[in-house]
C-alpha positions as CSV (number, residue, x, y, z in Angstrom):
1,X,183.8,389.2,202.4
2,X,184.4,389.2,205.7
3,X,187.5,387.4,207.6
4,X,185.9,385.2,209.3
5,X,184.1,383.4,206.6
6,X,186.8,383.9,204.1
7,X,189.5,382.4,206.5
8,X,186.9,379.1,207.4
9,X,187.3,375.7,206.7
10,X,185.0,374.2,203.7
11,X,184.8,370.7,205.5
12,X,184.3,371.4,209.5
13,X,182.9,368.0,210.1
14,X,185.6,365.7,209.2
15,X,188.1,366.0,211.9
16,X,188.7,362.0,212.5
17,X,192.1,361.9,211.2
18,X,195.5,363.8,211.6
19,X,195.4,363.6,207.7
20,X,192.1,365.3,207.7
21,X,193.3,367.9,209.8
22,X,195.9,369.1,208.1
23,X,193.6,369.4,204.8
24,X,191.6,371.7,206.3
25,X,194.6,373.5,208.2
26,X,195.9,374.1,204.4
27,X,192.4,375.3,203.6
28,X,192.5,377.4,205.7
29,X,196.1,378.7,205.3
30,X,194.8,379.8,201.7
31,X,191.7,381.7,202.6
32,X,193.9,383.4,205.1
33,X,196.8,384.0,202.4
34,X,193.7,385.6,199.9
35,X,192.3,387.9,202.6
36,X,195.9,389.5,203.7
37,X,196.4,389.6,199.7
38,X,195.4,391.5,197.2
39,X,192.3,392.6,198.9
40,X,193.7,395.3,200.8
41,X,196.7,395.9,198.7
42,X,199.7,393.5,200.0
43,X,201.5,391.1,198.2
44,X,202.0,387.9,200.1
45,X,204.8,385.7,199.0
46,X,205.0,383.4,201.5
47,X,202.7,382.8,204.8
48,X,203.2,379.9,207.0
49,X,201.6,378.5,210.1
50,X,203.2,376.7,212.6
51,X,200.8,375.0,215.5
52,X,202.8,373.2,218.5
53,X,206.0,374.6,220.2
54,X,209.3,375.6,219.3
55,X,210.9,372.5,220.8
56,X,211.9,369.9,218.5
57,X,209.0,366.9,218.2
58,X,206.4,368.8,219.7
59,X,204.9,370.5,216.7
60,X,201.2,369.4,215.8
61,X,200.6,370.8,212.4
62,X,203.1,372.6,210.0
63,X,201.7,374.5,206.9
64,X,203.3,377.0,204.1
65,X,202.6,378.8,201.0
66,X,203.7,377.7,198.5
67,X,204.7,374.6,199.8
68,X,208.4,373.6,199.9
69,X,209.4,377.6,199.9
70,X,212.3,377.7,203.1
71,X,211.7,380.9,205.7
72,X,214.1,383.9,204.7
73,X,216.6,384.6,207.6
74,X,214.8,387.8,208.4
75,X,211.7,385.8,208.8
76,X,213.9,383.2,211.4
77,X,215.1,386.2,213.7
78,X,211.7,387.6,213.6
79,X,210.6,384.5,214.4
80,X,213.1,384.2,217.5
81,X,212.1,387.6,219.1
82,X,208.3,386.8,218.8
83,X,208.9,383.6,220.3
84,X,210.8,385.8,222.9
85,X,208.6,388.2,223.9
86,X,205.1,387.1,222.7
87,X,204.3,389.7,220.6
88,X,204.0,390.8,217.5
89,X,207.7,390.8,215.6
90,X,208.8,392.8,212.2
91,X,212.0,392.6,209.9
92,X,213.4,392.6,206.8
93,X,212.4,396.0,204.7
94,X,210.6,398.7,206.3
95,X,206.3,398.7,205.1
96,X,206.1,401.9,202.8
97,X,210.3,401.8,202.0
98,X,211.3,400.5,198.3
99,X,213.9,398.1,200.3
100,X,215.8,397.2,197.7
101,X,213.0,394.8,196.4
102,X,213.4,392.8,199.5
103,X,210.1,391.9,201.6
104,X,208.8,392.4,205.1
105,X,208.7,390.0,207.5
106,X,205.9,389.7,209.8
107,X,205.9,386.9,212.5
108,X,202.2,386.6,214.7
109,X,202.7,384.8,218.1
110,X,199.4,382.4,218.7
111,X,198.4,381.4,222.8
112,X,202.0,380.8,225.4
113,X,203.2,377.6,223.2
114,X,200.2,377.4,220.3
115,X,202.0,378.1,218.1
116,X,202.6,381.2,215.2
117,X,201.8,382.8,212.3
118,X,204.9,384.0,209.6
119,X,204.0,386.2,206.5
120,X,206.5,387.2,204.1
121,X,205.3,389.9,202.4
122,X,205.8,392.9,200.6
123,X,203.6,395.7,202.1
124,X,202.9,399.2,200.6
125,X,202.2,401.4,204.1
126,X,202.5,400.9,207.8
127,X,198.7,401.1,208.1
128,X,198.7,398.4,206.1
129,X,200.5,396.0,209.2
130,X,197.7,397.0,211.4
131,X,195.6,395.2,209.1
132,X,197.0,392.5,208.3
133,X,197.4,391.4,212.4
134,X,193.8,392.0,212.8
135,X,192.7,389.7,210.1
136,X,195.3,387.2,212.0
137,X,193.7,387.9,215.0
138,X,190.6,387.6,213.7
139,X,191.2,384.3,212.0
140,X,193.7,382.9,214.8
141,X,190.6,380.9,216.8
142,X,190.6,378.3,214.0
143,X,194.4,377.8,213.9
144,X,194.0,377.2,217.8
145,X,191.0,375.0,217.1
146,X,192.2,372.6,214.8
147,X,195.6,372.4,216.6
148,X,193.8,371.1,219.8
149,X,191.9,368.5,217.3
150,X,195.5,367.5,215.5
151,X,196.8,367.0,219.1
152,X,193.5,364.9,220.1
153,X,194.1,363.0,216.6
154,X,197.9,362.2,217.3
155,X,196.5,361.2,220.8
156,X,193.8,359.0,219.7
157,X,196.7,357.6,217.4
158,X,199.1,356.7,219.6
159,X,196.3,355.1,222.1
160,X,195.5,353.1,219.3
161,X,198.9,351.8,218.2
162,X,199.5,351.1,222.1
163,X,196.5,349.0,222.0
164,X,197.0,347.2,219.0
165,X,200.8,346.7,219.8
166,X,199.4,344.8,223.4
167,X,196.6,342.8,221.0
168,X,200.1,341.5,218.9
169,X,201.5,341.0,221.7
170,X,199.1,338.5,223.4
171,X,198.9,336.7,220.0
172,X,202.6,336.5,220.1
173,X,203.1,335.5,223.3
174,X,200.0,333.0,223.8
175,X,201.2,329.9,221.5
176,X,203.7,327.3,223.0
177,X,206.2,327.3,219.6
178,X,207.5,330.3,217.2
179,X,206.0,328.8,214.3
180,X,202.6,328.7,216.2
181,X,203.0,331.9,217.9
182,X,204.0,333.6,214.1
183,X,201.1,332.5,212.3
184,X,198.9,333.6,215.0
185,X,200.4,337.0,215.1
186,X,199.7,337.8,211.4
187,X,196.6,336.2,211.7
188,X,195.9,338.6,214.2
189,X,197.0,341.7,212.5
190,X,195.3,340.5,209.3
191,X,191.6,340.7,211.0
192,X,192.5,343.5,213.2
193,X,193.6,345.7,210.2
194,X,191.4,344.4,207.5
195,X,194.2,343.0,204.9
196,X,192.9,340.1,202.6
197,X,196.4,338.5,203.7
198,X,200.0,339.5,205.9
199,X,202.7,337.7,206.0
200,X,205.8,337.8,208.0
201,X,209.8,337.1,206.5
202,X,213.1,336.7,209.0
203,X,216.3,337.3,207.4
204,X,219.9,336.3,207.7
205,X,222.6,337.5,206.0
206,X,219.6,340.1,203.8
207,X,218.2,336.3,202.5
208,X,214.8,336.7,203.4
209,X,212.4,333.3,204.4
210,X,208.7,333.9,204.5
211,X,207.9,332.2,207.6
212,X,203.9,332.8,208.6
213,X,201.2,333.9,206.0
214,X,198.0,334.5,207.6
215,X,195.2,331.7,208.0
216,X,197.4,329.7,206.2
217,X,199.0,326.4,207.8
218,X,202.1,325.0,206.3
219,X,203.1,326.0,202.9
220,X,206.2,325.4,200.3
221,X,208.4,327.8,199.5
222,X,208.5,327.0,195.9
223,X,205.4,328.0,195.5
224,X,204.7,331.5,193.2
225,X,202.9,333.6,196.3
226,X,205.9,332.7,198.5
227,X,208.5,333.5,196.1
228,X,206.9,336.4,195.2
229,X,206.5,337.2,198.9
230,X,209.8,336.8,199.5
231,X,210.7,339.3,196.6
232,X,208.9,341.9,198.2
233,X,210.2,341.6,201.5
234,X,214.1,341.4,200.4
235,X,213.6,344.7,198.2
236,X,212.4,346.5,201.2
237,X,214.8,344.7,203.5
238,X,218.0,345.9,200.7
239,X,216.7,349.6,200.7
240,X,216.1,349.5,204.4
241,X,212.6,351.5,204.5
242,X,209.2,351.2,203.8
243,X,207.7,350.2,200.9
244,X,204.2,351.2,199.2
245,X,202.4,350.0,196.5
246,X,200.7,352.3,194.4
247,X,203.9,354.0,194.9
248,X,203.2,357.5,196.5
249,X,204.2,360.9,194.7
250,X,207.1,361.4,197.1
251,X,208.3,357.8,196.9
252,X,209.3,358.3,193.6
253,X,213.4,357.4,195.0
254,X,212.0,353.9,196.1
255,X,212.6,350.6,194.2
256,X,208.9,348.6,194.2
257,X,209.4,346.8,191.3
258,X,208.7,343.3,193.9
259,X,205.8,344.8,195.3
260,X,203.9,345.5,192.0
261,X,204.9,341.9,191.2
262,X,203.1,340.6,194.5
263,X,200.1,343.1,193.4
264,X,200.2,341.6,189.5
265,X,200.3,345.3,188.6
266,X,197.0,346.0,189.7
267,X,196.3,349.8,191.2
268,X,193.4,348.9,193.1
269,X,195.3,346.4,195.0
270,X,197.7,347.9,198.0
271,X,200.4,346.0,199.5
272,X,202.4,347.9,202.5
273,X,205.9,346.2,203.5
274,X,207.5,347.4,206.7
275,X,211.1,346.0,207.4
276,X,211.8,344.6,210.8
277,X,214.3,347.0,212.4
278,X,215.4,346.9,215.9
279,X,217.6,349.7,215.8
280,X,221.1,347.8,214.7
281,X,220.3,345.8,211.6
282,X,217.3,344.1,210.0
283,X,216.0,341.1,211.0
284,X,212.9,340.7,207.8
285,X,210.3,342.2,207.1
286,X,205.8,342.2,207.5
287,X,203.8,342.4,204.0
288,X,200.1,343.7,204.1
289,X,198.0,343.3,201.4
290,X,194.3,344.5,200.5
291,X,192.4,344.4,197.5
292,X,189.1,346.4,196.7
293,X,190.9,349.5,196.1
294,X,191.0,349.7,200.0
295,X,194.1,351.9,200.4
296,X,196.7,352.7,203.5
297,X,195.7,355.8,205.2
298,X,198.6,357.5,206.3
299,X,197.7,357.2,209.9
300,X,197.4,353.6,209.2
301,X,200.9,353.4,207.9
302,X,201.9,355.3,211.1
303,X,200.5,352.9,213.2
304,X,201.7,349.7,211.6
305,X,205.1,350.8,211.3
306,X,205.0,351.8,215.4
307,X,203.8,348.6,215.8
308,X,206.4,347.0,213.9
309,X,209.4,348.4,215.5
310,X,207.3,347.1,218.7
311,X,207.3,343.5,217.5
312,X,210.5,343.1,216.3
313,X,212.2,342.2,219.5
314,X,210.1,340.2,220.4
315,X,209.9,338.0,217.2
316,X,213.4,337.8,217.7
317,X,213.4,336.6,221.0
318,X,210.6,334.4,220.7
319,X,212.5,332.5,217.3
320,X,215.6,332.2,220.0
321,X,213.4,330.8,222.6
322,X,212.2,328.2,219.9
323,X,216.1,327.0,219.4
324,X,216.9,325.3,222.9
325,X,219.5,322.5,222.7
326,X,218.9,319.0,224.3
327,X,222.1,319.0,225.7
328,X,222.1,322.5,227.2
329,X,218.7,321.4,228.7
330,X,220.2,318.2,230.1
331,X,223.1,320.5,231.9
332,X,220.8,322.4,233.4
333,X,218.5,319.8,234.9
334,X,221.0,317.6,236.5
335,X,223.0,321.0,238.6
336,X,219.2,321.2,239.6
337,X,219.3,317.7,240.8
338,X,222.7,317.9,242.3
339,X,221.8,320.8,244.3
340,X,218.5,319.4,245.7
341,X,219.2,315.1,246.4
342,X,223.5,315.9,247.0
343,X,224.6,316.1,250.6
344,X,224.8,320.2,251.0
345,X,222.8,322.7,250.7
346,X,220.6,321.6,253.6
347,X,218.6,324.9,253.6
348,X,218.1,325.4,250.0
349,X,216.8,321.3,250.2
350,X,214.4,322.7,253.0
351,X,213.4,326.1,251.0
352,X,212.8,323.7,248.0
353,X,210.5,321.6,250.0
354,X,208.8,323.5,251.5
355,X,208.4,325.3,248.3
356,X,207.0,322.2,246.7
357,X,204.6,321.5,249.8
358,X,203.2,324.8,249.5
359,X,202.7,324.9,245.0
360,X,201.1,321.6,245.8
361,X,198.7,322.9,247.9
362,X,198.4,326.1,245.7
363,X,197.7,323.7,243.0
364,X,195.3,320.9,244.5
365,X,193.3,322.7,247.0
366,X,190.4,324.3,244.8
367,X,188.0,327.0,246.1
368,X,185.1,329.0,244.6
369,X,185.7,331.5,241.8
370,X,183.0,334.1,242.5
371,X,182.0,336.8,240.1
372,X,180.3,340.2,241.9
373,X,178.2,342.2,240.4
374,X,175.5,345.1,241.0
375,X,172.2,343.6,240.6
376,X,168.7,346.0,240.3
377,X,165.1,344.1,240.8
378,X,162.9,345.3,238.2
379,X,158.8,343.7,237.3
380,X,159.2,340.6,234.5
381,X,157.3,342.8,231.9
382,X,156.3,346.8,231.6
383,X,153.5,347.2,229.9
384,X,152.8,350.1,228.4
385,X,149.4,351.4,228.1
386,X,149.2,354.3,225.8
387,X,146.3,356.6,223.8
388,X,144.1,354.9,221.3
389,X,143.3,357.8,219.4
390,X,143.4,361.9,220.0
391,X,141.4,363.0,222.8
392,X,141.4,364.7,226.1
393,X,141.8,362.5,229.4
394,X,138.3,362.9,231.6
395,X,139.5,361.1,234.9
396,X,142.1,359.2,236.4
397,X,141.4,356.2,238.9
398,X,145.1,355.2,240.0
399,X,148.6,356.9,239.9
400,X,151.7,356.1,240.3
401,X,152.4,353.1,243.2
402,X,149.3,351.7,243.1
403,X,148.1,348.4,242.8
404,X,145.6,347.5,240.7
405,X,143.5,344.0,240.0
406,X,143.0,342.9,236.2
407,X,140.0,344.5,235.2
408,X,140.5,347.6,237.4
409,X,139.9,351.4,235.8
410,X,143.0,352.9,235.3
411,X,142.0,356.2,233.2
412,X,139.6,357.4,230.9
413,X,139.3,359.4,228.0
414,X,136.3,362.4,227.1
415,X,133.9,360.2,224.6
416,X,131.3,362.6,224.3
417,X,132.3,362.9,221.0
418,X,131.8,359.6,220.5
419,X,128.5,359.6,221.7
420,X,127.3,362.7,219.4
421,X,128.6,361.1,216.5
422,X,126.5,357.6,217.1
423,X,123.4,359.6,217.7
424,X,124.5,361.5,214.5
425,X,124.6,358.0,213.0
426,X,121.4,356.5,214.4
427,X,119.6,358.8,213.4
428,X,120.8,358.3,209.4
429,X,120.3,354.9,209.7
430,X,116.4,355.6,210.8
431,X,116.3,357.6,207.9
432,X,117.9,355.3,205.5
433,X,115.5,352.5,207.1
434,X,112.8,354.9,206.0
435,X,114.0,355.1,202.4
436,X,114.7,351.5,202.2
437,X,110.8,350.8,203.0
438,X,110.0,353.6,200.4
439,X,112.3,352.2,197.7
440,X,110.8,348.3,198.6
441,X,106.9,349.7,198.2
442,X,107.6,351.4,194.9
443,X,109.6,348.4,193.3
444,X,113.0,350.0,192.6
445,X,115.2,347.8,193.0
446,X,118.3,350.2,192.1
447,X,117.1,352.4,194.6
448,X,116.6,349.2,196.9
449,X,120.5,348.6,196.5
450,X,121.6,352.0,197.2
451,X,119.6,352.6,200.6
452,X,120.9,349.0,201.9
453,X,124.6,349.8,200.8
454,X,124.6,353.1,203.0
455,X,122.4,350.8,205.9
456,X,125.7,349.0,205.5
457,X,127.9,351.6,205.6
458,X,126.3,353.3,209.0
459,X,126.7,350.0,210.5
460,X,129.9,349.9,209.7
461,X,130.3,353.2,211.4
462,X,128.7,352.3,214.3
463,X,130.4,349.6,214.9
464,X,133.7,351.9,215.0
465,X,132.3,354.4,217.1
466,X,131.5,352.1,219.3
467,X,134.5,350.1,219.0
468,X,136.0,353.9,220.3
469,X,133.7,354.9,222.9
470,X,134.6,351.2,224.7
471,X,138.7,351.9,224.0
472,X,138.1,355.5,225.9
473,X,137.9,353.2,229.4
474,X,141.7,351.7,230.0
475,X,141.3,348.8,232.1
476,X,144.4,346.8,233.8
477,X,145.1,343.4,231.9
478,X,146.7,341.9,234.9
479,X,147.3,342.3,238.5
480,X,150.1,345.6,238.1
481,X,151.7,347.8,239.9
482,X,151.7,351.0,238.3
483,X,155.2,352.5,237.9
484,X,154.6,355.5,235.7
485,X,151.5,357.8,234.6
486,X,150.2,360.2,237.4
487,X,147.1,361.4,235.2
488,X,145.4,362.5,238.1
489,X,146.8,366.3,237.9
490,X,146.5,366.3,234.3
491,X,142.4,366.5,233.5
492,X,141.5,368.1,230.8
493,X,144.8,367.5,228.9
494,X,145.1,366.6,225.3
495,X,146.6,363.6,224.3
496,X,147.8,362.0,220.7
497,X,147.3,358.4,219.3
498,X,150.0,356.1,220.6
499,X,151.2,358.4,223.2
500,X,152.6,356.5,226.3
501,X,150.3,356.8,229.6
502,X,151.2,354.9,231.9
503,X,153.2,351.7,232.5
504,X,152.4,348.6,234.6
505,X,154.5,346.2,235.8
506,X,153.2,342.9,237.0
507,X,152.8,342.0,240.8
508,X,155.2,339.3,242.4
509,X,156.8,338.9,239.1
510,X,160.4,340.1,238.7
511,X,163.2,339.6,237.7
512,X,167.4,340.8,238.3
513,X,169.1,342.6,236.4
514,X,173.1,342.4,237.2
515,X,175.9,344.9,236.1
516,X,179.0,343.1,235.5
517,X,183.2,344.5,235.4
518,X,184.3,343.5,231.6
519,X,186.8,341.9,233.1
520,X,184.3,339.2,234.3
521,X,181.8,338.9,231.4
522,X,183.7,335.9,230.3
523,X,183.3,333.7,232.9
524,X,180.0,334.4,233.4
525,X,176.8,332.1,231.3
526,X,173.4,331.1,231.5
527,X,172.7,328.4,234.3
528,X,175.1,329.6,236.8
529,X,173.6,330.5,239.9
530,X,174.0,332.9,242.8
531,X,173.3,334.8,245.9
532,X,171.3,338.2,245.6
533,X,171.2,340.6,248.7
534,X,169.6,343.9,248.8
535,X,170.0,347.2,250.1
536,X,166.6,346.7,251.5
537,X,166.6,343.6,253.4
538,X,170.6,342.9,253.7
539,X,169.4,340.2,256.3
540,X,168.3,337.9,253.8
541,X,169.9,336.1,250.7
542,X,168.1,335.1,247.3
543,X,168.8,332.9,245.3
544,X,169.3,333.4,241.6
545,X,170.1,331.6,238.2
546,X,171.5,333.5,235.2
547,X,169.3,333.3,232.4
548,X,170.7,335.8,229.9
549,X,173.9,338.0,228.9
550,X,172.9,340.8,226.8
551,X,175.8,341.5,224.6
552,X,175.9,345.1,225.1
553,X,178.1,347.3,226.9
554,X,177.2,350.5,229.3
555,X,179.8,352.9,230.4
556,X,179.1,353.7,233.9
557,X,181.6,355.9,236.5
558,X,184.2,355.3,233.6
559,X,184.3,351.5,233.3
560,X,182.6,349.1,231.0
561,X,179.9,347.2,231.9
562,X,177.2,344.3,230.6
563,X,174.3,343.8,231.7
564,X,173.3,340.3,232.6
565,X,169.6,338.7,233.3
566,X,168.4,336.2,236.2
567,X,165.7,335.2,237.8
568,X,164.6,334.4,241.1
569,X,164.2,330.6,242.4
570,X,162.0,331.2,245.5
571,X,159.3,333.5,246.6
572,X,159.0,337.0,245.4
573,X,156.6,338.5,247.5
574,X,158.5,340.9,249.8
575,X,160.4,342.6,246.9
576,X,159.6,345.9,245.6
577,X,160.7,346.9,241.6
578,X,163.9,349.2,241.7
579,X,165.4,347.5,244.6
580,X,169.2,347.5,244.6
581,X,171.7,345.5,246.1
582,X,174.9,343.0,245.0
583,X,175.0,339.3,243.6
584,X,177.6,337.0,243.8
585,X,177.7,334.9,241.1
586,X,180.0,331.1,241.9
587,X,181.4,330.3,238.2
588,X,183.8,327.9,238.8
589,X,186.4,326.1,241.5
590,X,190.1,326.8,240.9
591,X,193.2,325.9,242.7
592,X,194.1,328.7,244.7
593,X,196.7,329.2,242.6
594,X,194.3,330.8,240.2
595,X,192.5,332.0,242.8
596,X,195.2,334.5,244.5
597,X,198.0,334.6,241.9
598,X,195.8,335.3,238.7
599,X,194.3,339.0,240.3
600,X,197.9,339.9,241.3
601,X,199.7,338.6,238.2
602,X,197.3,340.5,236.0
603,X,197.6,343.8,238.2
604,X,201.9,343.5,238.0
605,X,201.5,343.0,234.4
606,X,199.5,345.5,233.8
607,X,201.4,348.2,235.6
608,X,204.8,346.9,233.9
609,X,203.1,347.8,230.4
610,X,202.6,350.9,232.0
611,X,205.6,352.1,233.3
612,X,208.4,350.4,232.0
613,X,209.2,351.1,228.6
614,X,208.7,348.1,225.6
């Protein structure tokens, strides 16, 4: 067998998940292991692969076999000097020498900072080193293939728990009280992750109170589910780490006892609980449950635990928020007051005022929200004329750009067959006519019914044929303009049933077609109207009226866009289809407030999520 196929992955196509990844990077590890084996004499006791760097918490994907077996130290210096010098590094026993029973070590740089290859091995001859490195080198362009895919996955990953953690974040932050503001978080992370319910516990003093359970309103906490709930939290609060039920084989240390009791035993229910740690003590605890046998992926557990460690700090403050004393409220407004109406402070009284003239303004003075968007004129239909049946076009009256009148030739097809074959036909039925007489004369009448069934059957068939020889002229239905189907250079060429010919577009009928920033579809629906200008005639404004949104999103010069449908309110006649230009679309009037601050605001936030840390 050759290296390369006895070194290849059995499942190349499911490379979705880091998981995934390093399945088939242990795959792979073990035809590698066979093919340096025993096939060409050499005993492998231990090979390992290592994609990703030296440097601690950059390594990608970390295999060995037999799993759990630690690196001899003549395997870590080797390592050390290959990692040194990029090449190719030997120790331990000489290949060929008895050694004292002790094994060679063989350690296989990959690509500057890819990673490497150790084999621990005992080796009969030298030749036998040579080898083994060229069925590593050989097999070394699916290490570095899957580690570029495992460092794509644990991107992908960590995009996703940074948009997830944002999503939480929102709901967090969007509702006015913690209790509020709680229920809507695990709401939120009960849709977006598919549980059938989560549920989030603060504690004090390791006592545990089950505060939110998703799409659930108020709730006692003598009820079973709650004290159940709150079970399961505390246990995974007390042995500070996550907790996972089915149990996993190497959580066979952890205490779930509480979380079998919230799953009623049941193995084809999962319930995940992730303690609420902010890096000094713990603070509760978030319980996700799913039924259906739908279990936690290990990348999902990654994620929700990220996102955990995200929220906790901000549960916390937002529960601190929620605790504001009257009286502490009541000091602070009246030094407010004392500063602004006492007899000092004369320019932080004029500041003030003329701060409060100028939010009044901001707030009462409205102007027009507008929405733009790039807008395309295309014909109210395209119709599509296309073959009737197999043939061979015989001329061609318009091409593309012309305007046709309903009725108008556009093409047609060779129906000389056609006509052969109703001659062919005619002149049965004159024969069959013929017989018919006969059979009438002589009195048979089975005869009789024969001849007129097949009188009937040739009219049948001349009614198709001619049927045919009338579809091989393609007329215009309407008044078009003809946007496709130059069939003048193509005479003589076959054609199949139901291929597409040419396409018409109506005259003076169109319609506009806008391409709006996601970031706008939402203020944008049906009835709102606008100003169109094109490239053509940048003079001159039309007026339009949305009329659809299509709830379908392009990528275009990396951003998202929908596309949104309107029509035109005055006359038509001077546009063209494909003409491009720009609408503005007036959605609303906001204070200007909204109008200035909102753009801004949404800009500093967004770069503060970016470069300052959570």
């Amino acid at each position: 067998m050759h290296v390369r196929e006895a070194v290849k992955p059995a499942h190349e196509d499911d490379t979705s998940s880091r998981t995934a990844i390093e399945a088939r990077m242990q795959d792979w590890a073990a035809r590698l292991r066979a093919a340096i084996g025993p096939e060409i004499g050499v005993e492998c006791l231990r090979l390992a692969v290592v994609l990703g760097s030296a440097r601690p918490g950059t390594t990608a994907v970390e295999v060995s076999l037999p799993a759990g077996l630690l690196p001899r130290p003549e395997t870590e210096l080797a390592r050390a000097e290959a990692l040194r010098t990029g090449r190719v590094a030997l120790a331990g026993a000489v290949p060929g020498t008895e050694g004292g029973g002790r094994p060679s070590c063989l350690v296989v740089p990959l690509e500057t900072g890819a990673g490497w290859i150790e084999i621990e091995a005992r080796i009969p001859s030298e030749d036998r080193v040579a080898v083994i490195i060229e069925r590593v080198g050989l097999a070394a362009g699916w290490a570095l293939f899957l580690g570029v895919q495992a460092q794509a996955a644990a991107q992908r990953q960590s995009e996703a728990t940074a948009v997830s953690a944002l999503n939480s974040i929102v709901s967090l932050a969007g509702a006015p009280g913690f209790s509020e503001a709680a229920r809507a978080l695990v709401t939120d992370l009960c849709a977006r992750f598919g549980c059938d319910r989560v549920s989030l516990g603060l504690a004090r003093r390791r006592v545990v109170r089950v505060v939110a359970i998703s799409n659930t309103g108020r709730f006692s906490r003598s009820m079973l589910l709650v004290r159940l709930l709150r079970a399961a939290m505390e246990e995974a609060v007390d042995q500070e780490q996550l907790l996972l039920w089915p149990a996993p084989p190497d959580g066979a240390d952890r205490l779930t006892r509480a979380q079998a009791a919230l799953a009623e035993g049941d193995a084809e229910r999962s319930v995940l609980t992730i303690p609420l740690f902010d890096g000094r003590q713990q603070h509760g605890a978030l319980v996700f449950e799913r039924g259906a046998n739908r279990r936690f992926d290990p990348d999902e557990i990654e994620t929700l635990e990220a996102l955990a460690g995200v929220l906790t700090p901000l549960v916390i403050e937002k529960r601190e928020n929620d605790r504001w004393l009257p009286a502490r409220a009541a000091v602070a407004t009246g030094r407010m007051l004392a500063g602004l109406l006492g007899r000092r402070y004369f320019a932080l009284k004029l500041a003030a005022l003329a701060t409060m003239v100028a939010a009044a303004l901001l707030v009462l003075v409205e102007r027009p929200l507008t929405v733009v968007a790039d807008a395309v004129v295309e014909g109210a239909e395209q119709r599509a004329v296309t073959a009737a049946f197999d043939g061979f076009i015989a001329a061609a009256a318009v091409r593309e750009g012309d305007r046709v009148m309903a009725g108008d030739l556009l093409f047609q097809l060779d129906d000389r067959d056609f006509a052969l074959e109703r001659l062919r036909l005619m002149a049965l039925r004159a024969q069959a006519e013929l017989e018919l007489d006969r059979a009438i004369s002589a009195r048979e009448r089975a005869e009789t019914a024969l001849v007129e069934a097949r009188l009937r059957q040739i009219d049948a068939e001349l009614a198709l044929v001619g049927q045919q020889i009338a579809r091989s002229s393609f007329h215009a239905p309407f008044d078009a303009l003809v946007l496709s189907g130059d069939l003048s250079r193509s005479i003589g060429r076959a054609v199949s049933r139901g291929e597409t010919l040419m396409v018409l577009s109506p005259l003076r009928e169109y319609r506009v077609f806008l391409s709006a920033a996601e970031a706008d579809i939402a203020r944008l629906e049906p009835g709102q109207d606008g100003l169109l200008k094109l490239a053509a005639m940048p003079e001159r404004d039309f007026p339009v009226e949305l009329v659809e949104l299509v709830p379908v999103a392009r990528y275009e010069n990396g951003a998202t866009r929908f596309a949104v449908e309107a029509r035109l309110l005055e006359d038509q006649g001077t546009l063209l289809h494909g003409m491009s230009g720009a609408a503005r679309i007036e959605v609303a009037h906001v204070p200007l407030l909204e109008l200035w601050g909102k753009p801004l605001w949404d800009r500093a936030r967004l770069w503060l999520w970016r470069n300052l840390p959570l």
